[in-house]
C-alpha positions as CSV (number, residue, x, y, z in Angstrom):
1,X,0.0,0.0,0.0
2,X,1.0,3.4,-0.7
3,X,-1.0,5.6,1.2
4,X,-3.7,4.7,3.5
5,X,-7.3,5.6,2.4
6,X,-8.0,9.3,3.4
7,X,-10.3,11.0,1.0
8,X,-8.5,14.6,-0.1
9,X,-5.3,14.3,0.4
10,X,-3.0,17.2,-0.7
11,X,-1.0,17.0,-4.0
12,X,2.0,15.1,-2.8
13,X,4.9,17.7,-4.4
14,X,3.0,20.3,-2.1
15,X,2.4,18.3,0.7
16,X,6.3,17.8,0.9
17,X,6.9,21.5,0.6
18,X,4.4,22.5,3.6
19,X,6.0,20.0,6.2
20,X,9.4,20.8,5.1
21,X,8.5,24.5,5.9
22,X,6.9,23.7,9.0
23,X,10.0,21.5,9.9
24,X,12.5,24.6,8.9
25,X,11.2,26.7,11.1
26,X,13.0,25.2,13.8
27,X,16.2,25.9,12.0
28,X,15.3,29.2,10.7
29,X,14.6,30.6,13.9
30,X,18.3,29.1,15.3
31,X,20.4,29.9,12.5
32,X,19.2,33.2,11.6
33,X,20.2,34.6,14.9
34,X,23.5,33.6,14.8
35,X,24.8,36.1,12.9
36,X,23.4,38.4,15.2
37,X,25.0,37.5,18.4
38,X,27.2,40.4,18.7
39,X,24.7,43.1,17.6
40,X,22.1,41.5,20.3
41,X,25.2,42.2,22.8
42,X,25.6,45.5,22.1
43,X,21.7,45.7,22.2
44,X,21.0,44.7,25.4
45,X,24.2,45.5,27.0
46,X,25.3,42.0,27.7
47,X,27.9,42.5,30.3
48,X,29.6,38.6,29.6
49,X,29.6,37.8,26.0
50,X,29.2,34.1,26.3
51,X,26.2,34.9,28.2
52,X,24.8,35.4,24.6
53,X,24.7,31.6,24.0
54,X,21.6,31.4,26.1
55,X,20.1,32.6,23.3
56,X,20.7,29.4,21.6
57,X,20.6,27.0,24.2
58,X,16.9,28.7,25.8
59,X,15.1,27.7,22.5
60,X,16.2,23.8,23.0
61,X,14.7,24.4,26.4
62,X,11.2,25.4,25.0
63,X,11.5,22.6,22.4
64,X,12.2,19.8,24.9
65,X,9.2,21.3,27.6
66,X,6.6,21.9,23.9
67,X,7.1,17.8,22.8
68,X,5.9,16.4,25.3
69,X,2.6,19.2,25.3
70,X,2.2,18.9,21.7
71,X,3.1,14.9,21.0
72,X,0.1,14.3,23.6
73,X,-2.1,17.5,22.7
74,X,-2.3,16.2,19.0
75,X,-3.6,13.0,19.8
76,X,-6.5,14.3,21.9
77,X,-7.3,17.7,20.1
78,X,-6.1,16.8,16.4
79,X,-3.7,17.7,13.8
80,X,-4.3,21.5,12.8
81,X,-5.4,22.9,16.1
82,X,-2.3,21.8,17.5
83,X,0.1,23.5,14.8
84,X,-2.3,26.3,15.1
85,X,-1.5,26.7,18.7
86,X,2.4,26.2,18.4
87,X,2.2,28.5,15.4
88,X,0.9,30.8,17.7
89,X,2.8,30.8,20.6
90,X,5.9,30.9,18.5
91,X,4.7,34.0,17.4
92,X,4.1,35.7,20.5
93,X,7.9,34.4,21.6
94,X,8.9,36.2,18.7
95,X,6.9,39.9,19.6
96,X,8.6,39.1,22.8
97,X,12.0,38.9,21.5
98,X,11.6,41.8,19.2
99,X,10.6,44.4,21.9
100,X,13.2,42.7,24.7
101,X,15.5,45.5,26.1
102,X,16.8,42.7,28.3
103,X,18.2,39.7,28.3
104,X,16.1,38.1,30.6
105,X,12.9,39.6,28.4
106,X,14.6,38.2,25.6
107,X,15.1,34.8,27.2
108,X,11.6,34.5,27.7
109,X,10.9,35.1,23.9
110,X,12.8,32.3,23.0
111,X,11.7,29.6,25.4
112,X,8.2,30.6,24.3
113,X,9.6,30.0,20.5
114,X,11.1,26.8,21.2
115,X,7.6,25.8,22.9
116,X,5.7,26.9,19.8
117,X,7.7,25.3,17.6
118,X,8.2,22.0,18.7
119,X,4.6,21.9,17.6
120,X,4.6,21.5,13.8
121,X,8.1,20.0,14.4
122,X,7.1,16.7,16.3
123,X,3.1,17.1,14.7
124,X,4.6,17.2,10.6
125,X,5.8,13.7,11.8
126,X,2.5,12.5,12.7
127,X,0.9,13.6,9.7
128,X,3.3,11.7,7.5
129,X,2.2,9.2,9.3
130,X,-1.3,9.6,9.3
131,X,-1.1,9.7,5.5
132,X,1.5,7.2,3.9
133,X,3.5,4.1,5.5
134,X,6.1,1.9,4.3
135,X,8.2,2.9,1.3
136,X,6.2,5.7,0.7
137,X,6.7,6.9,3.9
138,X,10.1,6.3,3.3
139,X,10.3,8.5,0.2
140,X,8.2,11.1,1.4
141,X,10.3,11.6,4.4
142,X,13.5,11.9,2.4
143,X,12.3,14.2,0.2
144,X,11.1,16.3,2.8
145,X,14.5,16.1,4.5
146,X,16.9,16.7,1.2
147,X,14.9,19.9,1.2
148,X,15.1,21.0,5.1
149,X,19.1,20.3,4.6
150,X,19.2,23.7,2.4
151,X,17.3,25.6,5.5
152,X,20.2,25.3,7.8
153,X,22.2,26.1,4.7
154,X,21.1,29.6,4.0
155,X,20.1,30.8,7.1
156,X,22.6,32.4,8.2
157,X,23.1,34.7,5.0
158,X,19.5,35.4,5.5
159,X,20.0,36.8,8.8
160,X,23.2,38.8,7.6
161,X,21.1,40.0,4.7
162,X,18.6,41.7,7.5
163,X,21.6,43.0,9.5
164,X,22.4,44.7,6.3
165,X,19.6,46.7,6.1
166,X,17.6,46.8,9.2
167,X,18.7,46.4,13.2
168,X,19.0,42.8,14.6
169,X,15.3,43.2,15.9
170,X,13.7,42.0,12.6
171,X,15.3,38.7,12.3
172,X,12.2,38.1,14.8
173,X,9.9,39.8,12.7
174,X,10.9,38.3,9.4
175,X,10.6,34.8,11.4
176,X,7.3,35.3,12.9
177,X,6.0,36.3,9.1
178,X,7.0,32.9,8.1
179,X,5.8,31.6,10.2
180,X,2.5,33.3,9.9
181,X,2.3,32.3,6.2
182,X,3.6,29.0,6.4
183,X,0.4,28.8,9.4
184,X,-2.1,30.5,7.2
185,X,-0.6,27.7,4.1
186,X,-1.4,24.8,6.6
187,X,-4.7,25.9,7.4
188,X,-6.1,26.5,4.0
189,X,-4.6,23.7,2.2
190,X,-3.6,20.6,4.7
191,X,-7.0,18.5,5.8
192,X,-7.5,17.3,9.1
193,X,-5.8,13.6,9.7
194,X,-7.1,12.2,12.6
195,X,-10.4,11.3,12.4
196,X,-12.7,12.1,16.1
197,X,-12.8,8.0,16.0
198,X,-8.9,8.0,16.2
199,X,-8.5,11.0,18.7
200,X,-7.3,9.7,22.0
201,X,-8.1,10.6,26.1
202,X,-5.4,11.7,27.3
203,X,-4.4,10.0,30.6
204,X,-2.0,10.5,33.3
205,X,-1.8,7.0,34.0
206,X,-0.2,6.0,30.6
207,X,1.9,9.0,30.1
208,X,3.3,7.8,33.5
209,X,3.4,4.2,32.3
210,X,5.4,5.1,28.8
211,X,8.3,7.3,30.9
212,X,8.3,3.9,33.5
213,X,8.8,2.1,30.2
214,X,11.4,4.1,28.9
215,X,14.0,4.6,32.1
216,X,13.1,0.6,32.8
217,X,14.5,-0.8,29.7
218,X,18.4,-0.4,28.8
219,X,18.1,0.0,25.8
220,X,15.7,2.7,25.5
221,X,17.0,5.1,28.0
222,X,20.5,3.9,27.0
223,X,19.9,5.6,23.6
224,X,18.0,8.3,24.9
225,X,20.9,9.0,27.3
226,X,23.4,9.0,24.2
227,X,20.8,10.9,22.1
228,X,21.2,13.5,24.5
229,X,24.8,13.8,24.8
230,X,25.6,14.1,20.7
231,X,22.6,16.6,20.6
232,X,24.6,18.6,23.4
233,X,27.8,18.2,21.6
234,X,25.5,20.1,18.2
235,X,24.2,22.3,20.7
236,X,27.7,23.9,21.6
237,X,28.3,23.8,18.3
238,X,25.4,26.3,17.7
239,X,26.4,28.4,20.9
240,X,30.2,28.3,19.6
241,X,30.6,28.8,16.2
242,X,29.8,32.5,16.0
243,X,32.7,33.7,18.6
244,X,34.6,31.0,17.0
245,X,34.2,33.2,13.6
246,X,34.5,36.1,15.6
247,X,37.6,35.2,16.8
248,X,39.8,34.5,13.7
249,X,38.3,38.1,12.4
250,X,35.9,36.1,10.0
251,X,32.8,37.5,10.1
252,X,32.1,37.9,6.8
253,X,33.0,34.5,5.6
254,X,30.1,33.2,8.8
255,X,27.1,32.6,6.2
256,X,29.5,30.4,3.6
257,X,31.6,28.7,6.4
258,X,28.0,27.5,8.1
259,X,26.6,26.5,4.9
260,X,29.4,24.2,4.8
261,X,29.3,22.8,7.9
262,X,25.5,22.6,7.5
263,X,25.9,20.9,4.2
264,X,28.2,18.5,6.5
265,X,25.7,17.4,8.7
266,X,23.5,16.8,5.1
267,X,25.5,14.7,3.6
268,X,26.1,12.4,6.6
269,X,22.3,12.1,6.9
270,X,22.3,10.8,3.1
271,X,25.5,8.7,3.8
272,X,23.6,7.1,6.7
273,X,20.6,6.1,4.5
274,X,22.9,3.9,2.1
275,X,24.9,2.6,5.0
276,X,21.8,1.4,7.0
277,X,20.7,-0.9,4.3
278,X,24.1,-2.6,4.5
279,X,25.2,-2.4,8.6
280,X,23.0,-2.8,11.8
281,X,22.5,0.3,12.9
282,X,24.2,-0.4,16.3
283,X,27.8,-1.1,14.6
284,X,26.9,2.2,12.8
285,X,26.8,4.5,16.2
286,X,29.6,2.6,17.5
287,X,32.0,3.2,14.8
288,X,30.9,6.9,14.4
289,X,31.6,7.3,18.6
290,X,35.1,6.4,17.7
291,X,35.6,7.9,14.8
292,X,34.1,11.0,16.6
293,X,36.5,10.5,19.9
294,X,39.5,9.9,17.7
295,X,38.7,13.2,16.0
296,X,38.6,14.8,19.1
297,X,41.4,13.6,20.9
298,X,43.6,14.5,17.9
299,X,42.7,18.1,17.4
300,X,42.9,19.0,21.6
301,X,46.6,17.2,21.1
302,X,47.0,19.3,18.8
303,X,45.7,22.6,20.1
304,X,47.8,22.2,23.1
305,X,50.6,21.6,21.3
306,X,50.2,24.5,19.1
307,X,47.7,27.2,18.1
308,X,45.1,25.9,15.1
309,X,44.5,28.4,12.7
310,X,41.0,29.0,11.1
311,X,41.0,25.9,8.5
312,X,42.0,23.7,11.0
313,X,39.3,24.3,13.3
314,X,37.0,24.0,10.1
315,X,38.3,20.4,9.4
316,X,37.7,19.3,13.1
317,X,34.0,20.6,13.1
318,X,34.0,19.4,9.3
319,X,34.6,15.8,11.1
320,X,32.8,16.0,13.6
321,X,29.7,17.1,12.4
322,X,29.5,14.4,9.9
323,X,29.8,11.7,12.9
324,X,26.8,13.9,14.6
325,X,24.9,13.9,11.4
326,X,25.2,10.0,11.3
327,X,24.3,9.8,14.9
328,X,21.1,11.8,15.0
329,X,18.3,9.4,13.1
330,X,19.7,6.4,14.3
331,X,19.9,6.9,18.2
332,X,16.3,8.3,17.9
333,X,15.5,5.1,16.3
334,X,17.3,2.6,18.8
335,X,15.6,4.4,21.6
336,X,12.3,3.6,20.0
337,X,12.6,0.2,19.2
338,X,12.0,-1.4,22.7
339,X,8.4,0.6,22.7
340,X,7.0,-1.0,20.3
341,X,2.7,0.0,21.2
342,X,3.7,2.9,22.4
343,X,5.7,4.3,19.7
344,X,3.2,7.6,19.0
345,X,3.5,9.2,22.2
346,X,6.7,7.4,23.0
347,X,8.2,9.2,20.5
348,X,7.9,12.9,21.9
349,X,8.9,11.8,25.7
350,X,11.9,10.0,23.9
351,X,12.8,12.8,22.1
352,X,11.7,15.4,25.2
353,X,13.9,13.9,27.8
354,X,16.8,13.6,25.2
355,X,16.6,17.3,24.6
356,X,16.3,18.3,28.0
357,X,19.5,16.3,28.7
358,X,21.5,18.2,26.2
359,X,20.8,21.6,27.6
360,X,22.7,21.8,30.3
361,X,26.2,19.8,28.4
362,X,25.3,22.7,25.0
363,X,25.5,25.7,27.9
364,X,28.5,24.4,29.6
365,X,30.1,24.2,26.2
366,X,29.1,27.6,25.5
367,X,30.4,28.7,28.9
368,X,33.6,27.5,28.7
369,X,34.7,29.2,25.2
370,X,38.0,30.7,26.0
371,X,38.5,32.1,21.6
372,X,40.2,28.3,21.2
373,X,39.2,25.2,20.0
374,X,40.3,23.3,23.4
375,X,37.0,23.3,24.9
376,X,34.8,22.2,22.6
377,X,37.3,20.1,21.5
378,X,37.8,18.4,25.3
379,X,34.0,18.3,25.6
380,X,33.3,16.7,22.1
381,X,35.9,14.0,23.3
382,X,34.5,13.3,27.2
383,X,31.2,12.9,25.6
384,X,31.7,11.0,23.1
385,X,33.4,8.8,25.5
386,X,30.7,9.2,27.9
387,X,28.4,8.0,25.1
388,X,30.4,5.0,24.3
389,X,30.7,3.5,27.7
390,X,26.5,3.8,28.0
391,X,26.6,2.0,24.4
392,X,28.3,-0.8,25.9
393,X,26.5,-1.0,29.4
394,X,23.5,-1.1,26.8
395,X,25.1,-4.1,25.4
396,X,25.6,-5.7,28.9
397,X,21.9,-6.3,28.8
398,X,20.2,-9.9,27.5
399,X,17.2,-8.5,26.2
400,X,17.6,-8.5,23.0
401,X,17.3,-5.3,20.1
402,X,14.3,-6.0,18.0
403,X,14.1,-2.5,15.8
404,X,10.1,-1.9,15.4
405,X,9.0,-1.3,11.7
């Protein structure tokens, strides 16, 4: 079967360009600021410059505390009214941010953007879902991501086109009015996907009972654990890379130099799609941990050793990235495979507590930027270790990994 039987469905070609908008958002709203850091310093008179991070790291905050809301909300309320309402309050996070003259003001802006957010992030998956399965789930999904790889891509120059010719403010506006049209798209064109007969109660008890299942089983909150500790390791990447620019007085080669480090993380996802049709999935993550902690413990050699000039701190985050980019998809997916029934729901606590886990390791990253590579660099190689000594206590266990289709 291609799709399942749902009477008018939305052409496919645009179908795959409204959920990879709703999907960029998430990376638009990120990427965009970056450029801005410094101006946003100067702005709201940031006394400690790495205190600008927060910005970065706040709107993973929002996105891990809006799964878990809008995973379950969806289920019970539908499809639309739940993208409607994260639409909305990412909007509002935006007005927020726009008229901050703090950075405690601004703060709040972006924790209720990651909140809003997380809505047509986790719900686009869902409706993919709802609509096809199997291969052409498969295919859609692809599609949908070889066209949220250029978002990442060209953010950045985006926001440096606005610093060109307005203050660092509108970033927020020009974000919120995508997002208001890509809202306004969803509403007219995308039907509603879960019938009233499908919509579910929502229940304390079995919310309860899918986290007990999750931190019970080894292998789920083994992976979940890891997921965690590689999405720090991108998130003080994020909260890095602009003072790492900065730095090496290359601010105007920041849009490019993401790209390609974006592009990176692309072409690892792509890699990882041919490579999982040959290798179980668990040798994959293994050999990318290494490959990742060899990286690592190379390049801090080296920086102690001697001072790494701009390229060769590309090339490290170059290398690394492409081991995060192999990571991301398939730790989500080993940390799912135990739940089996509870896949739906388990899905957003999964990906929830794995986000909230990586907040705290992206800020200490951010933190402990000192204008060299040597902390990220000692941080990317603890956990990466750290990761690889939970993958083998994983293995310890006798129950066996049966991946759920």
């Amino acid at each position: 079967m291609i799709f399942k039987e749902q009477k008018n469905l939305l052409p496919v070609k645009e179908f795959i360009a409204l959920m990879a908008s709703m999907m960029a958002l998430v990376a638009l709203s990120i990427d965009a600021v970056l450029p801005a850091l410094n101006e946003i310093i100067n702005g709201l008179s940031i006394l400690e410059s790495n205190n600008a991070q927060l910005i970065i790291s706040i709107l993973f905050l929002g996105l891990a505390i809006g799964q878990i809301i809008f995973g379950t909300l969806s289920d019970f309320i539908g499809r639309k009214p739940a993208v409607s309402i994260g639409i909305l309050i990412f909007v509002l996070g935006c007005l927020i941010s726009f008229f901050s003259n703090t950075l405690f003001i601004m703060l709040i802006g972006r924790l209720l953007q990651g909140i809003g957010l997380s809505g047509p992030r986790i719900i686009s998956v869902a409706l993919i879902r709802d609509q096809y399965e199997g291969a052409a789930m498969a295919r859609i999904m692809s599609l949908i991501m070889s066209i949220f790889i250029i978002v990442p891509a060209i953010a950045p120059l985006l926001g440096e086109c606005i610093l060109f010719f307005m203050s660092w403010r509108y970033i927020f506006i020009i974000s919120m009015l995508v997002g208001l049209i890509v809202l306004l798209w969803f509403v007219m064109r995308q039907p509603e996907t879960l019938k009233l007969v499908n919509r579910k109660r929502f229940s304390i008890k079995s919310f309860i009972n899918v986290i007990y299942q999750i931190i019970s089983n080894r292998v789920s909150l083994g992976y979940t654990i890891v997921a965690g500790l590689v999405s720090g390791m991108f998130l003080g990447f994020l909260s890095s890379i602009q003072p790492i620019f900065f730095f090496f007085n290359n601010d105007n080669l920041f849009a490019i130099g993401f790209a390609v480090l974006a592009l990176f993380i692309g072409c690892a996802s792509l890699v990882n799609a041919k490579l999982v049709r040959s290798f179980k999935i668990e040798l994959i993550v293994k050999t990318a941990l290494k490959i990742l902690s060899i990286v690592s413990i190379c390049f801090l050699l080296l920086s102690l050793i001697t001072t790494l000039n701009f390229w060769l701190v590309m090339t490290f985050l170059m290398l690394s990235l492409f081991c995060i980019g192999i990571l991301f998809g398939n730790l989500n997916t080993l940390a799912m495979s135990p739940l089996g029934e509870f896949s739906g729901i388990g899905s957003s606590i999964v990906g929830s507590l794995s986000t909230f886990i990586s907040v705290p390791f992206g800020i200490l990253i951010g933190f402990l930027f000192n204008n060299t590579i040597v902390p990220v660099a000692l941080c990317f190689l603890a956990f990466s270790l750290l990761s690889l000594l939970v993958v083998y206590w994983i293995n310890k266990s006798n129950k066996s990994i049966k991946i759920v289709s």
